[in-house]
C-alpha positions in Angstrom: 27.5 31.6 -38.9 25.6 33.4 -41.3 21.9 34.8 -41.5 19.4 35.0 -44.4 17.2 38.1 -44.0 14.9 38.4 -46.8 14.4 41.1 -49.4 10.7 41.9 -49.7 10.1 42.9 -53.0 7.8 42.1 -56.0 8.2 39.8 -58.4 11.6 38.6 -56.5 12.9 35.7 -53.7 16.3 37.5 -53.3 17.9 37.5 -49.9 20.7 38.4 -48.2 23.3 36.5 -46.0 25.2 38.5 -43.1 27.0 38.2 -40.0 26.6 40.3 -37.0 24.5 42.2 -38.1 21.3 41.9 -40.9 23.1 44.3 -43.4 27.2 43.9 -42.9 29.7 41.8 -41.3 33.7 42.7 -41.1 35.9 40.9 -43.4 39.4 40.3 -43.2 40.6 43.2 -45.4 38.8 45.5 -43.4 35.5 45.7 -45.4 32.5 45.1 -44.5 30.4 42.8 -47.1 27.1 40.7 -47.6 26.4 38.0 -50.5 23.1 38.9 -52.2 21.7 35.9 -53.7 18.4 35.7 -55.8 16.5 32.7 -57.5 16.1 35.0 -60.6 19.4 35.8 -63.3 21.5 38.8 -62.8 23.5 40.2 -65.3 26.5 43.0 -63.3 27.5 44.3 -67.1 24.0 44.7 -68.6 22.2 46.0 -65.4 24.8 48.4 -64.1 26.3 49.5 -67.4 24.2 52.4 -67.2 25.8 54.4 -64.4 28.7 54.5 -65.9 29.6 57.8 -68.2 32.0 56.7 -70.3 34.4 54.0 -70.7 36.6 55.6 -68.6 34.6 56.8 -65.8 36.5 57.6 -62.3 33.3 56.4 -60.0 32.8 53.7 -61.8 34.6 50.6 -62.8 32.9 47.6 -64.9 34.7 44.0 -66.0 33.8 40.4 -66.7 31.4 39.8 -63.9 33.1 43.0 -61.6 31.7 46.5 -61.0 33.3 48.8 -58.8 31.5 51.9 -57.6 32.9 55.4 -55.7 29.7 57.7 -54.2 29.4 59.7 -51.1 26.6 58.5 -48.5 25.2 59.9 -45.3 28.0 58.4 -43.7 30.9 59.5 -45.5 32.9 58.3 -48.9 32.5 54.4 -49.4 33.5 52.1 -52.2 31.3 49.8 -53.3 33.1 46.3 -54.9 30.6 43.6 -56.2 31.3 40.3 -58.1 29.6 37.6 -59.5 29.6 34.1 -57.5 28.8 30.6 -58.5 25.0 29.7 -57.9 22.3 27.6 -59.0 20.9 27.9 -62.2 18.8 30.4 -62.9 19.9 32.2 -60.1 22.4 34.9 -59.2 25.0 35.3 -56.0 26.4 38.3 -56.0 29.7 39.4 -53.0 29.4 42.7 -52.1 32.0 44.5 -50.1 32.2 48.2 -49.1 35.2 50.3 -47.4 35.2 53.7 -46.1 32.8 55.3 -43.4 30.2 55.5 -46.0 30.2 51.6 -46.3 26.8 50.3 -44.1 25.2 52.6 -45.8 26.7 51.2 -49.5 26.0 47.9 -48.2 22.1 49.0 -47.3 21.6 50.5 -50.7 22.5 47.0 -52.6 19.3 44.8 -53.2 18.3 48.3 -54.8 21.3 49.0 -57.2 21.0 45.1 -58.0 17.3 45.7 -59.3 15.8 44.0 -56.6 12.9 46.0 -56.6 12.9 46.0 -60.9 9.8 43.3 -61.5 10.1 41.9 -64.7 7.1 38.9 -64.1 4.3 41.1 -66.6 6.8 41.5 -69.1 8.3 38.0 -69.4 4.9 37.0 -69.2 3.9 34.4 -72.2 1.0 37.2 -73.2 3.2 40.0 -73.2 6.1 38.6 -75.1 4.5 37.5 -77.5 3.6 41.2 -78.4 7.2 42.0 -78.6 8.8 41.3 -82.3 10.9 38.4 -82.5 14.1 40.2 -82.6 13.9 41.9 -79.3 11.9 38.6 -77.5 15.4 37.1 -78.4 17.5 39.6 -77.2 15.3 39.6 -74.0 15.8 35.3 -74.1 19.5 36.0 -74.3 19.6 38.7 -71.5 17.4 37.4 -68.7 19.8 38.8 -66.2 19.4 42.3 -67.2 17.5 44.6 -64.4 16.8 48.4 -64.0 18.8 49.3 -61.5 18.1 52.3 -58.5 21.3 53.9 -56.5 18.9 56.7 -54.7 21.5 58.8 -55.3 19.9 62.3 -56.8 22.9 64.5 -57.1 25.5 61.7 -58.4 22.8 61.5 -61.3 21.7 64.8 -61.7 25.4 66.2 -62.4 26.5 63.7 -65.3 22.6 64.0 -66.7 22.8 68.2 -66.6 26.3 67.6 -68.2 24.9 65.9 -70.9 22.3 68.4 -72.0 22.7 70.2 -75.2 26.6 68.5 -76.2 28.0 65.3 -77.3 28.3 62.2 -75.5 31.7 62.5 -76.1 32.3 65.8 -74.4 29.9 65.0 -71.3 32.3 62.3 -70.9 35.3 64.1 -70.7 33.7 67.0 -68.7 32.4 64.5 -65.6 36.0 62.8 -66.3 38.0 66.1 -65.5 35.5 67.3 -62.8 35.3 64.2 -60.8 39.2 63.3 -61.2 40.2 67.0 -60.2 37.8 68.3 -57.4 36.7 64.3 -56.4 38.1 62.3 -53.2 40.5 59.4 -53.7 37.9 56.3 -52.9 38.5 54.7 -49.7 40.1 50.9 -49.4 41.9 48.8 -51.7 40.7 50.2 -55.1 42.0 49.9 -58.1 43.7 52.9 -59.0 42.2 56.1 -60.3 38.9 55.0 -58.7 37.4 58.4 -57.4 34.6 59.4 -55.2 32.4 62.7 -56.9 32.4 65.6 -55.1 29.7 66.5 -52.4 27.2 69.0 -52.9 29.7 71.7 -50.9 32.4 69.9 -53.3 30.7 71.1 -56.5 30.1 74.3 -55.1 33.8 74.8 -54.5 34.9 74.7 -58.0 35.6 77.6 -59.3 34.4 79.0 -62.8 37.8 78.6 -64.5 37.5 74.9 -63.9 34.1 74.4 -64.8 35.5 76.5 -68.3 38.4 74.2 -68.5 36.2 71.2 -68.1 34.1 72.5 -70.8 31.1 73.2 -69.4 29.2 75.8 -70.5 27.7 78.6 -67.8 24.3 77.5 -68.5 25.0 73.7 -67.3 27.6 74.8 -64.5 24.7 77.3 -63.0 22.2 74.4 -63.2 24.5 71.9 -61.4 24.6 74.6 -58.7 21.3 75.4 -58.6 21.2 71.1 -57.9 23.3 71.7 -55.1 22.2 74.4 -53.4 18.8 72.6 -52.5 20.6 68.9 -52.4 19.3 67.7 -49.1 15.8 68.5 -50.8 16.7 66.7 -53.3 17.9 63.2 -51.4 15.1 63.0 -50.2 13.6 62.5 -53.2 15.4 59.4 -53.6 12.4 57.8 -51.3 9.9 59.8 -53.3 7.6 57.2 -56.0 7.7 57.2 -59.5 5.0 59.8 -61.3 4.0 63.6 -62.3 5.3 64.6 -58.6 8.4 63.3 -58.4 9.2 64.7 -62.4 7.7 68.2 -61.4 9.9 68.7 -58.2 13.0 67.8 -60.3 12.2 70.2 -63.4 11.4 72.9 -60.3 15.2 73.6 -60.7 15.4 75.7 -63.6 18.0 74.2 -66.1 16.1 70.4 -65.4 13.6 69.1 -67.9 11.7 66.3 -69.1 14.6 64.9 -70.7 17.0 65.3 -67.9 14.4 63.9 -65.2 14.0 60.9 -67.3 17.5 60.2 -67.6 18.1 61.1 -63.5 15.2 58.6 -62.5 15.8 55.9 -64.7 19.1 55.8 -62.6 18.1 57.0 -59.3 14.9 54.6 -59.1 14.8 52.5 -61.7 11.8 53.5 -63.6 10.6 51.0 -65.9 8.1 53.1 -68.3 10.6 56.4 -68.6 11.5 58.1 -71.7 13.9 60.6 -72.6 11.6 62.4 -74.5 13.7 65.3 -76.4 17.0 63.2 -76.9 19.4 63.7 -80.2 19.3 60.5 -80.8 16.6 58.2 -79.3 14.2 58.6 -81.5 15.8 57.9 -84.4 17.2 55.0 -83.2 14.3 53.2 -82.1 12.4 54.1 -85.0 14.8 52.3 -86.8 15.2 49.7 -84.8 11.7 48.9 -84.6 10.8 49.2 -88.6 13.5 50.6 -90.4 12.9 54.2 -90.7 13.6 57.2 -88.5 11.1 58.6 -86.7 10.6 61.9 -84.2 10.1 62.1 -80.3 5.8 61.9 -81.4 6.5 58.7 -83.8 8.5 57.0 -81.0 5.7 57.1 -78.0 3.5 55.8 -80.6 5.4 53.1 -81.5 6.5 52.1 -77.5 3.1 52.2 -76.8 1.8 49.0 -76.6 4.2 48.2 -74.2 3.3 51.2 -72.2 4.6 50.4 -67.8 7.6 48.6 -69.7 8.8 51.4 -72.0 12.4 51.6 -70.8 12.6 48.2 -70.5 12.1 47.8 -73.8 14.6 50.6 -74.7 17.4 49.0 -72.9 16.6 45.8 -74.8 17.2 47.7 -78.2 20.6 48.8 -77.0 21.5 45.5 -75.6 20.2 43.7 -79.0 23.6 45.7 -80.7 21.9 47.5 -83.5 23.2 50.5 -84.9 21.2 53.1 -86.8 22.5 54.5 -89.7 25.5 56.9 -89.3 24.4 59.6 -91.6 22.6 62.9 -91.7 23.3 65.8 -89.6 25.1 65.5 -86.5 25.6 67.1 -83.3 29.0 68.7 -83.7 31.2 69.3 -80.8 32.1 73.1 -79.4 35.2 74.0 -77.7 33.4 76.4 -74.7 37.0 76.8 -73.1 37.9 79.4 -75.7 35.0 81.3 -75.1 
């Protein structure tokens, strides 16, 4: 017999349905699992596409309507399996199941990482759209299922963000690839294979520098990631912290963490709807292109996100979604080999 236990949240009539418990209830393959369901769309692909770093991410696994998810919690390692259901137009059912010791606690942190607390109902209001241009009101038509979503997780976010400072997407990817599948746990349960827990704080701390120089990490990054975990459990508890100038000016308190890198850490860690990753390579450019054609700089790209200022990120995941691609010329960021260094 199952029990509906509702999800108090704005802008949102999601619940949850469980067993013997309100968060979990044993399944035959030894998980433990609970089927979210909301009256609102849900898109897994769209909303969850940015934890991933890199198509070939060890934590993370995405498919048609499947996302499968590695992380450490209070409780130990967990794997985290959700899939999309049938349900009711508009509405979204999604089956989560967890393994490992870590798995209540995976299973607690779901109505979160689905966007449950993400309110979209100012934005998709009749007023507000209408502000957008017509391009990216379609693309939000066509993707009503996409939501920000918030693991609470600082350090899983702060390593692949500090990773990515300074060096190609394409390197950060293969650093957090090699570090994770190297000095990472094999993920508890019936995974598919590969799928790798991160290290802990003490696991990062472990590595030694030879494997941080193999990875290609730089000393700079690898004493900034350290830095991260030598104050983790300071910085966990952020994960319950709100959004604002506080929560940004603990993070950039490490030396090594900026403006940049706590935009890109909170956008994951709490889903923060009006962040901006002020000082990226590329950003800028590309939605100053995106929104009229011409390339613009960190200043020109505030200005023009600014009438939708409370929905900024929103409206910068929309401009990914929509497909466009800015023009592949000028200089470019060019990869360096730090291993021979």
């Amino acid at each position: 017999m199952s029990l509906s236990v509702p999800v108090s949240s704005p802008g949102t009539s999601a619940r949850i349905s469980a067993g013997t418990s309100p968060a979990a209830v044993p399944a035959a393959s030894g998980a433990l699992s609970l089927l979210w369901e909301s009256e609102r769309p849900f898109s897994l692909a769209s909303s969850l596409g940015i934890l991933a770093h890199g198509s070939k991410d060890p934590s993370v696994r995405l498919g048609r309507g499947v996302a499968w998810l590695a992380f450490s919690t209070p409780g130990g390692n967990a794997s985290l399996a959700l899939s999309e259901q049938p349900a009711p137009a508009p509405g979204a059912r999604i089956l989560a199941r967890a393994w490992g010791p870590g798995a209540d606690y995976a299973l607690a942190g779901v109505p979160a990482l689905l966007g449950d607390r993400d309110d979209w109902t100012g934005f998709d209001e009749p007023g507000f759209t209408a502000t957008l241009p017509a391009a990216l009101a379609e693309v939000r038509r066509r993707n009503p299922g996409l939501r920000l979503p918030s693991t609470g997780r600082m350090l899983d976010s702060i390593v692949p963000v500090v990773l990515e400072q300074k060096v190609t997407a394409m390197e950060a990817y293969y650093s957090w690839r090699y570090l994770v599948t190297r000095h990472g746990a094999a993920a508890p349960g019936p995974v598919p294979p590969g799928l790798t827990v991160p290290p802990s704080a003490a696991g990062w701390r472990r590595i030694p520098s030879w494997e941080w120089h193999r990875a290609g990490v730089d000393s700079h990054r690898s004493a900034t990631i350290l830095r991260a975990c030598a104050v983790a459990s300071g910085l966990e508890r952020l994960s319950g912290a709100p959004l604002g100038p506080d929560l940004t000016a603990r993070l950039c308190s490490i030396p090594g963490i900026g403006p940049w890198s706590a935009a890109e850490i909170t956008q994951r860690t709490h889903g923060a709807p009006d962040s901006v990753s002020v000082g990226d390579y590329h950003l800028a450019a590309f939605v100053g292109e995106a929104l009229t054609g011409r390339r613009t700089d960190d200043a020109g790209m505030l200005a023009l996100l600014q009438p939708w200022l409370g929905h900024r990120q929103r409206v910068v995941r929309l401009l990914v979604l929509s497909g466009f691609r800015k023009q592949a010329f000028g200089p470019r960021l060019t990869p360096e080999d730090h291993r021979r260094r």
